[in-house]
Each structure stands twice: as structure tokens, then as C-alpha cells.
SELUMVEX-200768 format. One record per residue (C-alpha): residue in one letter; x, y, z. Coordinates in Angstrom, 3 decimals, m for minus. Example, Ala and Ser with C-alpha at 12.3 -4.5 7.8 and 13.67 -1.06 7.14 Angstrom:
! SELUMVEX-200768
+---------+----------+----------+----------+
: residuo :     east :    north :       up :
+---------+----------+----------+----------+
:       A :   12.300 :   m4.500 :    7.800 :
:       S :   13.670 :   m1.060 :    7.140 :
+---------+----------+----------+----------+
END
This chain:
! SELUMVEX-200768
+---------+----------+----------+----------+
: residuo :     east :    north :       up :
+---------+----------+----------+----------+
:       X :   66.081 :  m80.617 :  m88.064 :
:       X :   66.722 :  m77.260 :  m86.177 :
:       X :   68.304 :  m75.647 :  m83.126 :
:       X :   67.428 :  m72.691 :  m81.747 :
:       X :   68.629 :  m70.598 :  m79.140 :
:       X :   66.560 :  m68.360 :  m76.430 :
:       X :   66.975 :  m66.627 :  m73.232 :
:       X :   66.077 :  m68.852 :  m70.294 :
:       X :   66.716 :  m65.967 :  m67.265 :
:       X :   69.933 :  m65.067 :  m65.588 :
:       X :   71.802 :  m66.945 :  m63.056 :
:       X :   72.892 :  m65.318 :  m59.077 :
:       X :   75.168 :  m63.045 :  m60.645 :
:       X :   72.891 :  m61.377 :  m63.145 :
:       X :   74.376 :  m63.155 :  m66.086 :
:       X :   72.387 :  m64.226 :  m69.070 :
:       X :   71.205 :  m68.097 :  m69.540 :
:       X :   70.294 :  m69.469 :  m72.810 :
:       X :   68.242 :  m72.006 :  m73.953 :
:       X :   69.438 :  m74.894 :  m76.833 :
:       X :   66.668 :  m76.384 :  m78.214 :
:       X :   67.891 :  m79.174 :  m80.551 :
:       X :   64.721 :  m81.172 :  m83.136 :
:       X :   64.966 :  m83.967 :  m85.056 :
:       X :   63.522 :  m85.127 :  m88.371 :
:       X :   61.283 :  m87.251 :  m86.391 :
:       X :   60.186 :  m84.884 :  m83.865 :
:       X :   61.898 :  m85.503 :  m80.841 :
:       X :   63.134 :  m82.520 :  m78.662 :
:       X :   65.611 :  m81.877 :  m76.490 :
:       X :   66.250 :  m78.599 :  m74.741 :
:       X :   69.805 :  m77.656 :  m72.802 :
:       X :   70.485 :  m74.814 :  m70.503 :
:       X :   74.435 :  m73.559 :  m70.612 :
:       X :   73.783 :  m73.514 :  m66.825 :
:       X :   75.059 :  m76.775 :  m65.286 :
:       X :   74.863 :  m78.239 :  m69.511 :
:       X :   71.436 :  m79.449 :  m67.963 :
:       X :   68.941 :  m81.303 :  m69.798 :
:       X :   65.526 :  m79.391 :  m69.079 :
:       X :   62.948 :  m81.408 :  m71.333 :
:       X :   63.450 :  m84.205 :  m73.926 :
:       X :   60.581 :  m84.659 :  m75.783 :
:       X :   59.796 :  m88.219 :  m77.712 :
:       X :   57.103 :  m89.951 :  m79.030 :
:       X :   54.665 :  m93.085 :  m78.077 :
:       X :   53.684 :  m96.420 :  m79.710 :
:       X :   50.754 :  m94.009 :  m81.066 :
:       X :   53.419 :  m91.109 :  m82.367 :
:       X :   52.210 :  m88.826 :  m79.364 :
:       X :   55.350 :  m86.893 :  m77.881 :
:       X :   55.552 :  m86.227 :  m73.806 :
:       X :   58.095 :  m84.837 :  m71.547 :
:       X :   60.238 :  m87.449 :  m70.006 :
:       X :   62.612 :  m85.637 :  m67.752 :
:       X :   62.139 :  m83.957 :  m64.778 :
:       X :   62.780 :  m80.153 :  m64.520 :
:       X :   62.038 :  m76.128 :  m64.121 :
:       X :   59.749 :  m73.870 :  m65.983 :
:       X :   62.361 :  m71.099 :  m65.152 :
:       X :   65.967 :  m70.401 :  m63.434 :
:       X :   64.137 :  m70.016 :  m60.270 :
:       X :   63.756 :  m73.869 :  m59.584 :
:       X :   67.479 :  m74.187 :  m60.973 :
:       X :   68.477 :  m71.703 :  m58.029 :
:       X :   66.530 :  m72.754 :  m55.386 :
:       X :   68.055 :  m74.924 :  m53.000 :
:       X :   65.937 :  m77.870 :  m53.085 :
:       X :   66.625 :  m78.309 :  m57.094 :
:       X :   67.735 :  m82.261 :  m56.635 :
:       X :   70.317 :  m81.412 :  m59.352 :
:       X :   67.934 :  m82.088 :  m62.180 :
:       X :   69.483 :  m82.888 :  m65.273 :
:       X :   72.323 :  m81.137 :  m64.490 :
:       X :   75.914 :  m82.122 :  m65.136 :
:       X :   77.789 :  m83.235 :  m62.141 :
:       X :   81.412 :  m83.230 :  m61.549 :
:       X :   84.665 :  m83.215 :  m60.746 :
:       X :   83.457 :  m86.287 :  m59.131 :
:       X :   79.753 :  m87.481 :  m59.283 :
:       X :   78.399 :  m89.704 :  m56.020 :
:       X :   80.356 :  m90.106 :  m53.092 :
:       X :   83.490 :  m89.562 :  m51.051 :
:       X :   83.575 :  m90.334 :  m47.459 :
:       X :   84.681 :  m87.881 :  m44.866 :
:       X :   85.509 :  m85.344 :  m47.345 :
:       X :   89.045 :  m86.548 :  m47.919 :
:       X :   91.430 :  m88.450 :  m49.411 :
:       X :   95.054 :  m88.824 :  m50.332 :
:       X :   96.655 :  m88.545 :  m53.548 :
:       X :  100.461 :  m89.218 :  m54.570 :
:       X :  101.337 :  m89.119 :  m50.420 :
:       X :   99.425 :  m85.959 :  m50.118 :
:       X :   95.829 :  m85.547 :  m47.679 :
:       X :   93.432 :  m83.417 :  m50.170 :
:       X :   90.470 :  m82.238 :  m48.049 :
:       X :   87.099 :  m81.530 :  m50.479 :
:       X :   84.180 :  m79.538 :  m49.176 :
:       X :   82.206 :  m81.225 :  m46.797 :
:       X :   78.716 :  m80.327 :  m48.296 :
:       X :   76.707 :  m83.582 :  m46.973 :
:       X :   78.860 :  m83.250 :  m43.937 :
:       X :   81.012 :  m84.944 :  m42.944 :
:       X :   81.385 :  m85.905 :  m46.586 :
:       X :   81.663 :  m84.685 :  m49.822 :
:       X :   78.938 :  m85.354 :  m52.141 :
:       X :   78.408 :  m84.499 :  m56.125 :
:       X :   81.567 :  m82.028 :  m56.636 :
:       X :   80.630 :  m79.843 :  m53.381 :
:       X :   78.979 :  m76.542 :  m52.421 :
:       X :   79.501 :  m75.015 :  m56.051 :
:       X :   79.967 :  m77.869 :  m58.268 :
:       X :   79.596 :  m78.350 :  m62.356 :
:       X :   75.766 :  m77.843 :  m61.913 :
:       X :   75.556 :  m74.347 :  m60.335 :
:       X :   78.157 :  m73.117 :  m62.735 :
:       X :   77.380 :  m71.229 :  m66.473 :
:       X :   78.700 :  m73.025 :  m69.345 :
:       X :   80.406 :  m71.505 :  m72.556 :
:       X :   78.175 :  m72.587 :  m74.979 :
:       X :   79.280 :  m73.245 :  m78.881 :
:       X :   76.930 :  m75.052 :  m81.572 :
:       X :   78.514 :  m77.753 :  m83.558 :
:       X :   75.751 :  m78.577 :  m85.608 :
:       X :   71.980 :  m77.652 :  m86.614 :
:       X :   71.426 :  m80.211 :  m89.333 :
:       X :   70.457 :  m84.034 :  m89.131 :
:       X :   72.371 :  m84.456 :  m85.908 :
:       X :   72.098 :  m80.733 :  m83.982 :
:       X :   74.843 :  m80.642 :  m81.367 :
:       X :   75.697 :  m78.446 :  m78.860 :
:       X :   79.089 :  m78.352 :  m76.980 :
:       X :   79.408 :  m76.869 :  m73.517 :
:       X :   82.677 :  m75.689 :  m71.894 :
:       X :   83.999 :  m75.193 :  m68.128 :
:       X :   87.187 :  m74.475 :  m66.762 :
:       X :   87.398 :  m75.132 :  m63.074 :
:       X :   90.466 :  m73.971 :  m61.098 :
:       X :   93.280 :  m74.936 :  m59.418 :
:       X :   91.850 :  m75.651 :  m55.571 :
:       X :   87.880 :  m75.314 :  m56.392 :
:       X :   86.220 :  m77.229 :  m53.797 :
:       X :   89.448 :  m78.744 :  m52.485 :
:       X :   90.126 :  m80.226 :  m55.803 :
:       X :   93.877 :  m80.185 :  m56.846 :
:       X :   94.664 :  m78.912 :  m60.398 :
:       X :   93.125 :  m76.453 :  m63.200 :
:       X :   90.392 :  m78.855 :  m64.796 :
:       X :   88.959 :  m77.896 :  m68.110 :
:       X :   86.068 :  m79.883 :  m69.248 :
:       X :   84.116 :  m80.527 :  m72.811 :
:       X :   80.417 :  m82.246 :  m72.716 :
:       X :   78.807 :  m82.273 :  m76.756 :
:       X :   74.991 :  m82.936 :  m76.604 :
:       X :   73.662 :  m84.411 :  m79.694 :
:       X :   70.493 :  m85.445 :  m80.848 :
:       X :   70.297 :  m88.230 :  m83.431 :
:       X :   67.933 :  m88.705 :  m86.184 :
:       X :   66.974 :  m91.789 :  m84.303 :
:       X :   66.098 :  m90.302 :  m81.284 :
:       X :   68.774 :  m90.880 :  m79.446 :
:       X :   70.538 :  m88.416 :  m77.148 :
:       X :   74.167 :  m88.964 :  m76.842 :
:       X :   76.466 :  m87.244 :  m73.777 :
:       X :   80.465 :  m86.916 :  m75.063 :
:       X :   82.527 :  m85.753 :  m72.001 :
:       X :   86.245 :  m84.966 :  m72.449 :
:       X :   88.080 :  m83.692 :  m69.892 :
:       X :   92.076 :  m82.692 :  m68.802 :
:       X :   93.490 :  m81.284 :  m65.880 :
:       X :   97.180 :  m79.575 :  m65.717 :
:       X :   97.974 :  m81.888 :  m62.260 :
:       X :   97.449 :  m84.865 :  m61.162 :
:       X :   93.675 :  m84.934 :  m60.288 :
:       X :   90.176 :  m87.312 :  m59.613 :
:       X :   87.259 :  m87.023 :  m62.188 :
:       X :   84.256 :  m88.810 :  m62.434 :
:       X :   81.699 :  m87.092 :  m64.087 :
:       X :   77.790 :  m88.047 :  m64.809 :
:       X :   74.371 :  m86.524 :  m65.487 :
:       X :   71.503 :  m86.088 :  m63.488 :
:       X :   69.048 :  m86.594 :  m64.760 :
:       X :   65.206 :  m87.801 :  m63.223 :
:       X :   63.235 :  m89.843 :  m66.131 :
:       X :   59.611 :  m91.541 :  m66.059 :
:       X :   59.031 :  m92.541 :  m69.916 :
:       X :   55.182 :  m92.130 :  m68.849 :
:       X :   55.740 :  m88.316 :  m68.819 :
:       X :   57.471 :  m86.126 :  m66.180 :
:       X :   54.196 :  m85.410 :  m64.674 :
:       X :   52.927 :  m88.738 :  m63.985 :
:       X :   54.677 :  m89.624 :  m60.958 :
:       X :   53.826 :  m93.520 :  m61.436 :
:       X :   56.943 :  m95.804 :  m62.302 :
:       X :   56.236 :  m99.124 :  m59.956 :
:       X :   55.058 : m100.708 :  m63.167 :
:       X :   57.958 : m100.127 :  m65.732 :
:       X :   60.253 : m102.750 :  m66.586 :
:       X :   64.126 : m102.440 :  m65.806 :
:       X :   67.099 : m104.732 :  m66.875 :
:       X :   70.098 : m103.872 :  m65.734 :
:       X :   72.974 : m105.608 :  m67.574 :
:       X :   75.000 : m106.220 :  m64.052 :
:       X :   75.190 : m109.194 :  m62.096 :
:       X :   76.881 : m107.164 :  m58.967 :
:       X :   76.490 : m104.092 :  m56.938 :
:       X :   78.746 : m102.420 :  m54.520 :
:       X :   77.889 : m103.427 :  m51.107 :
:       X :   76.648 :  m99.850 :  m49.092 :
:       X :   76.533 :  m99.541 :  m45.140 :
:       X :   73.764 :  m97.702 :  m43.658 :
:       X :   74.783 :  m94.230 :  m44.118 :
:       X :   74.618 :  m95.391 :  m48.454 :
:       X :   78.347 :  m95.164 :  m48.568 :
:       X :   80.377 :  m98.324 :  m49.866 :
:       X :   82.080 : m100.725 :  m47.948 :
:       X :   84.690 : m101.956 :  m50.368 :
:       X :   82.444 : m105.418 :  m50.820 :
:       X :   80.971 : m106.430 :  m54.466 :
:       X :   77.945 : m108.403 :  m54.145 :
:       X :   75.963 : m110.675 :  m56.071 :
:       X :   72.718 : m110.066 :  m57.057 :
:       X :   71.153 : m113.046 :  m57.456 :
:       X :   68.047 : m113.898 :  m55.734 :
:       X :   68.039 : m110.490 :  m54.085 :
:       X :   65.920 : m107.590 :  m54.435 :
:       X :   68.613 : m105.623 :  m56.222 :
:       X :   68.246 : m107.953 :  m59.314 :
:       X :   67.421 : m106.647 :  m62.194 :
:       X :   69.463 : m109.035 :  m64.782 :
:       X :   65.834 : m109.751 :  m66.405 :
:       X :   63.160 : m107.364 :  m67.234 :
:       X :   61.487 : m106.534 :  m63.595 :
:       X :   59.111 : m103.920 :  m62.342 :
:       X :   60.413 : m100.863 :  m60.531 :
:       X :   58.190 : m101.399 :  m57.765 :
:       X :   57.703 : m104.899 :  m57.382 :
:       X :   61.134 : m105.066 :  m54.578 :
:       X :   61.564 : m101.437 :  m53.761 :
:       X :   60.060 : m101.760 :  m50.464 :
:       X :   62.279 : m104.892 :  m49.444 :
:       X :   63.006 : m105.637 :  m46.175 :
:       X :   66.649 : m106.415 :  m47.276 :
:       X :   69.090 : m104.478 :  m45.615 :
:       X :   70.243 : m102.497 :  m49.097 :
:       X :   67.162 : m101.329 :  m49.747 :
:       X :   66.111 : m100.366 :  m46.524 :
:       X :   69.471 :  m98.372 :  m46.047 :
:       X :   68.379 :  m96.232 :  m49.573 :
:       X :   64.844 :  m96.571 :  m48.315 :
:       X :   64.717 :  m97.865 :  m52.202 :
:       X :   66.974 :  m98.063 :  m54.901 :
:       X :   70.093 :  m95.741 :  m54.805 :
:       X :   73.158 :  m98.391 :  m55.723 :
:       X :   75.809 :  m98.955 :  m58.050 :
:       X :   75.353 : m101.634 :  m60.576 :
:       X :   78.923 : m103.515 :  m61.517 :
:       X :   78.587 : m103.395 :  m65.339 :
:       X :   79.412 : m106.243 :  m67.153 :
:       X :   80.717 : m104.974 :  m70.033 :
:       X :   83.296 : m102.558 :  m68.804 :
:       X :   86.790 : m103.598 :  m70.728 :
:       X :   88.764 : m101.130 :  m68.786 :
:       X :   89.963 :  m97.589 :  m69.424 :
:       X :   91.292 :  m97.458 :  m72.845 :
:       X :   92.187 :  m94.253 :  m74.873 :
:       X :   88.590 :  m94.606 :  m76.984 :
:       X :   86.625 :  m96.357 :  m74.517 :
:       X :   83.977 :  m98.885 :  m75.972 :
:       X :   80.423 :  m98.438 :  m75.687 :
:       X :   78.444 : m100.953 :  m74.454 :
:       X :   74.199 : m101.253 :  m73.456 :
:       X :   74.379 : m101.470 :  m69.698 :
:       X :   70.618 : m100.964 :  m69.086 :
:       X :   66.973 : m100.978 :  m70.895 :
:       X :   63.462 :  m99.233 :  m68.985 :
:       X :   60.097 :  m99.975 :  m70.591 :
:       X :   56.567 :  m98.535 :  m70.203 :
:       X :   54.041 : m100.412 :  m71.164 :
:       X :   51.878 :  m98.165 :  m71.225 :
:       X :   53.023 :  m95.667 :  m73.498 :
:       X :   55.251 :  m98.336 :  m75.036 :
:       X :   58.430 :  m95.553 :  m75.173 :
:       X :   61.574 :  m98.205 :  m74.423 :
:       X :   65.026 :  m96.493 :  m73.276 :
:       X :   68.180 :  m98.289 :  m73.762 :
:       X :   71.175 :  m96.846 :  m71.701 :
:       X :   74.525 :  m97.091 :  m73.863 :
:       X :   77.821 :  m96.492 :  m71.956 :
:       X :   81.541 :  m96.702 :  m71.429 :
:       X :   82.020 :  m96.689 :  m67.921 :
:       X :   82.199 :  m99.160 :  m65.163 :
:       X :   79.006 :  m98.596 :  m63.022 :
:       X :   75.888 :  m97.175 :  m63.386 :
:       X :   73.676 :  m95.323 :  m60.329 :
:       X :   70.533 :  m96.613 :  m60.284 :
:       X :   68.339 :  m93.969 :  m58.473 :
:       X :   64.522 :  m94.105 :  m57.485 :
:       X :   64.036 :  m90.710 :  m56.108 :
:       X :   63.681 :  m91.314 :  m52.889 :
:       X :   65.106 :  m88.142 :  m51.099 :
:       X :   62.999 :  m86.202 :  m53.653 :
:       X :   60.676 :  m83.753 :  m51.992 :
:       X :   57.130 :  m84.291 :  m52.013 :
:       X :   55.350 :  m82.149 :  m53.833 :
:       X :   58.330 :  m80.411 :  m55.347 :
:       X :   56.775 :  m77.769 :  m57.531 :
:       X :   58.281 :  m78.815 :  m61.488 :
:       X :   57.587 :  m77.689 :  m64.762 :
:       X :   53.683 :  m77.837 :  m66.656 :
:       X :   52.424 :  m77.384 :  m62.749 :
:       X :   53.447 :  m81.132 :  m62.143 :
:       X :   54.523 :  m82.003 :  m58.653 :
:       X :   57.167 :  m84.167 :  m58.276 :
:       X :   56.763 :  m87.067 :  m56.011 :
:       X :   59.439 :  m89.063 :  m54.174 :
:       X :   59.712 :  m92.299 :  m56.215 :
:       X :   57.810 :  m90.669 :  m58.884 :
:       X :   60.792 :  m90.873 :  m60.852 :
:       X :   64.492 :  m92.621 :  m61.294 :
:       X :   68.257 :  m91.695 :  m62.437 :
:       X :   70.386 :  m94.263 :  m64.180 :
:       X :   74.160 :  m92.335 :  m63.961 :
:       X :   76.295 :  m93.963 :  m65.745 :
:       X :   79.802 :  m93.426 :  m63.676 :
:       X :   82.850 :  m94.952 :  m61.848 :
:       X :   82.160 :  m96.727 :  m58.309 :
:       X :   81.361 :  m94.169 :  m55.417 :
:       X :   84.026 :  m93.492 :  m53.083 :
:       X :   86.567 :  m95.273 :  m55.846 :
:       X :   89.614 :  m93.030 :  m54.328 :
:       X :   88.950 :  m94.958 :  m50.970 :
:       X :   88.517 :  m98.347 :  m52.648 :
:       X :   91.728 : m100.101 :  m54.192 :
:       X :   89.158 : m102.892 :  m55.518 :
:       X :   87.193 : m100.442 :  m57.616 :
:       X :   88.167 :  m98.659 :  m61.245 :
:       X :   90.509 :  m95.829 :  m60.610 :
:       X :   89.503 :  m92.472 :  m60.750 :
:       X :   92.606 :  m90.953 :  m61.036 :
:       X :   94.061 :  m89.141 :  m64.102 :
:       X :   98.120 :  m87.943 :  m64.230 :
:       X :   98.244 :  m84.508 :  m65.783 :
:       X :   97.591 :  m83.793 :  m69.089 :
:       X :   95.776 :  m87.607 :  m69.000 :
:       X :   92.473 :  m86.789 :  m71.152 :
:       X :   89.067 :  m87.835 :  m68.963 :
:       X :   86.721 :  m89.826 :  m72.051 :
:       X :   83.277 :  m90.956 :  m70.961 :
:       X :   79.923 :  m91.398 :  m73.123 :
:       X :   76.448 :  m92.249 :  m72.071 :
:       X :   73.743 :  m92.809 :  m74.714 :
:       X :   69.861 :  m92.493 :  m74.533 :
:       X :   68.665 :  m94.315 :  m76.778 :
:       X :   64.295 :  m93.792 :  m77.227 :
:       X :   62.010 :  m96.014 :  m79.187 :
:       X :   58.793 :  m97.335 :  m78.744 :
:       X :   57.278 : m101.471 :  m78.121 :
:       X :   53.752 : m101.910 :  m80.126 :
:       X :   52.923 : m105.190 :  m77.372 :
:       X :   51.282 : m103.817 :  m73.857 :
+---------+----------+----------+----------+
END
């Protein structure tokens, strides 16, 4: 049980970045940068007790800075995923975002919650290390009405588990969504091969997605379609479906409808929404949750041969995200889970990664 802190390099204005390393009794490893509250490497252990890298990431701040970081591991807010044409109206009023993916708005905008430093503060370096990260984001950043101050607590379990508390208030009437993401392949973040692990998603619906990926408004079943993943299935067996969805996302990049989403409550339950096993390393990952949706991800706008961390280079589909979230687009949506919070209306979300291991191949 330890955590230790380090420099990691400076971010664009000279200031310092530090390194959280967080260890458990049992040997896993997880480290945290206070810029973005990213998750750079989360190291766990085998059927055999042998511990790999499982997330995707930088050696140094220069991948974190360069423009074609995919966000990895990074924390992504005031609203995660989508929001068409940049816009959108709130208590009679038009609120125009940044159009960074233009003519939409896309993961918080040009400077969102991943390019910004963190306040750091550690809660705990005992059986449970825990790190707290802090961001206050003002009144009118990136379009976004009201002063926003956000909480996200990292801690490691003795279990190996890695759970993501987000709290987070604004002083106006506001949107938040947040997420994290982050790129997994339980095989190692160097392997690059994920056809052959086995998803379940606990969701019996997506939300339908035209061809530019943005929702429609629909909620589709997914039974008998490639998108179904309500039993254990193989990444790769119907990524290259000639179904419309996937050919859209060129792959999988579509909310899941979770089922067991009660509804925004002031302690929101927390419920398994997905599990991912490789068989063969035999590491298992349940995904633990209390929001509505989760983004399931494979990767597929990564660039090829994106130079990563240990020399790897990252492949498109070499990889996947499961962002546990609200809908996409939910302020243009009356159907989907609100995204709106009244001022002084406290944001709660948790996501869990949960890591064990599966002794049959």
C-alpha cells in the first residue's frame, strides 16, 4: 500500500505536472497525472500473477500535448460526447458552445477538462490510496453558462478495483455530463489485438445514430443485430458489419441504453452495466456505474501507428473505451435523461473498474 508523487514535465504554460502513483496490497498500480485527472497506466495481474499495462497512454507530457493525443485517459467534461451544431437552448435562452468538430461541439471544446491542470490533494495512502483532483471552470468557458467547480477522487481498492467519484456544482443553471477516456486492451496496451475478447454489455438498446454518428432521437433494439452484446461476444466477430450502425462508426462507437439506470437520485445507485474478458491472459473487467448509458468505443479514428508509451504503436481498433455517461446530444433529445442541473444542483456520477482474473481459457 503506497502513493507516491513525482514530476511528470510541465504543461504549455511552463507549469509543473505531477505524477500519483497509487499500489495496492496485491500489486496492482495505477498512475494519475493532475493534468486532465488522466489515468496514464493501471497495472494488474494475470491468471498466472504476471502484471501488464492495460491502458493506453504517454511516456511523457509531450504525447499529452500533441494534438493527435485521442484524449487518453483523460477526464472529459462539461459535457462528454456530442452536441450537434454547437448549440442549444436553455431556460428560453440560445447558448452557442465552441464548434471544435465543426459544425459541432464535441468532448467540452477547444480547451476542455483534459487540457486543463488539476489541483491535486491526497486523501489517502493506506489500504485504499486516493487521490482527489479539483477544477474550477468559469463562467462562459467554451460557451458554457455558469462558474462550474468540479471534484473527481481516484481510488484504488485492495481488490483491484479502480473507482472514479465525480461531484460537481455550478452557480447557474448549467449542462454536465462528464466521463473518462480511457483506451483499454486487458492483453496489454501494446498488443493491439482485441477481436478475440469477450464483451457483455448489460443493455438491450442503443441510441439510433445517422451517418455523421450523431443521434437521431430513436432507441433501438438490439436484438439480432450486430450491436448485441447482451451475451458474452467477441469484439471482432460483428465489427465489420454491413449494418448501417456500424458502417456509419466504421465499428463500434454507440451508446448502450443501460438497463439498470433507476433515474437521477441524490446518491445514485451503482449498478454492473458491462463485463470484457481475455482469454488469454484471463484478466476479466467488470464496469460498475450509475449513469444511464455507456459509450462503447473500438478505436476506430485512432491513428495508425500512434507512437504510445514502452515504444508500442497504437493501432486503430487495437483498443476500446467503455464511458460510462448520459445519452449524446441529451440537450437536443426530450426522450433521453436530462443533462441539466439548476444552480447549486450537485452533479454525482461513479464508474467502477473492477479487475480480476478467469483460470478457464
Amino acid at each position: 500500500m503506497s502513493l507516491i508523487q513525482e514530476r511528470f514535465g510541465n504543461d504549455k504554460q511552463g507549469n509543473p505536472v505531477t505524477r500519483f502513483v497509487l499500489a495496492n496490497s496485491s500489486g496492482c498500480r495505477a498512475s494519475l497525472l493532475d493534468f486532465g485527472a488522466t489515468i496514464q497506466s493501471l497495472w494488474v495481474p494475470d491468471r498466472t500473477g504476471e502484471l501488464a499495462d492495460i491502458v493506453l497512454g504517454y511516456p511523457d507530457m509531450a504525447g499529452y500535448l500533441s494534438t493527435n493525443n485521442p484524449r487518453h485517459g483523460a477526464t472529459i467534461g462539461r459535457v462528454a460526447n456530442r452536441i450537434a451544431q454547437g448549440r442549444f437552448t436553455l431556460n428560453g435562452q440560445i447558448i452557442e458552445l465552441a464548434k471544435n468538430k465543426d459544425p459541432n461541439h464535441m468532448h467540452g471544446g477547444f480547451v476542455s477538462f483534459d487540457k486543463k491542470l488539476w489541483q491535486a490533494l491526497v486523501l489517502s495512502d493506506g489500504d485504499d490510496p486516493a487521490v482527489r483532483f479539483t477544477l474550477v471552470s468559469e463562467d462562459g468557458e467554451e460557451g458554457y453558462p455558469g462558474r462550474l467547480t468540479t471534484h473527481l477522487t481516484y481510488t484504488l481498492s485492495a481488490d483491484n478495483a479502480l473507482c472514479l467519484d465525480y461531484e460537481a456544482v455550478s452557480d447557474r443553471t448549467t449542462i454536465i455530463n462528464l466521463t473518462n477516456h480511457v483506451y483499454f486492451n486487458l492483453r496489454g496496451h501494446n498488443i493491439g489485438v482485441i477481436d478475440d475478447q469477450l464483451l457483455t454489455i448489460h443493455a438491450d438498446q442503443v441510441t439510433a445514430i445517422d451517418e455523421t454518428c450523431y443521434p437521431t432521437g430513436e432507441i433501438l433494439p438490439v436484438t439480432g443485430t450486430a450491436l448485441d452484446f447482451t451475451l458474452p461476444k467477441p469484439i471482432g466477430q460483428d465489427i465489420d458489419s454491413p449494418e448501417a450502425h456500424i458502417a456509419y462508426a466504421r465499428g463500434y462507437d454507440h451508446n448502450y441504453v443501460l438497463r439498470g439506470y433507476l433515474g437521477r437520485q441524490a446518491e445514485p445507485s451503482l449498478f454492473a452495466c458491462a463485463l470484457v474478458l481475455d482469454p488469454l491472459s484471463g484478466r476479466t473487467m467488470s464496469v460498475e456505474t450509475t449513469s444511464p448509458g455507456v459509450q462503447f468505443y473500438t478505436a476506430n479514428n485512432m491513428r495508425p501507428g500512434e507512437p504510445g508509451k514502452d515504444g508500442a504503436q497504437y493501432q486503430v481498433r487495437g483498443s476500446y473505451c467503455l464511458e460510462t455517461q448520459y445519452y449524446p446530444d441529451a440537450v437536443h433529445h426530450e426522450n433521453f435523461p436530462s443533462i441539466v442541473y439548476q444552480a447549486d444542483e450537485i452533479f454525482r456520477h461513479t464508474t467502477v473498474y473492477r479487475f480480476g482474473v478467469t483460470q478457464t481459457t
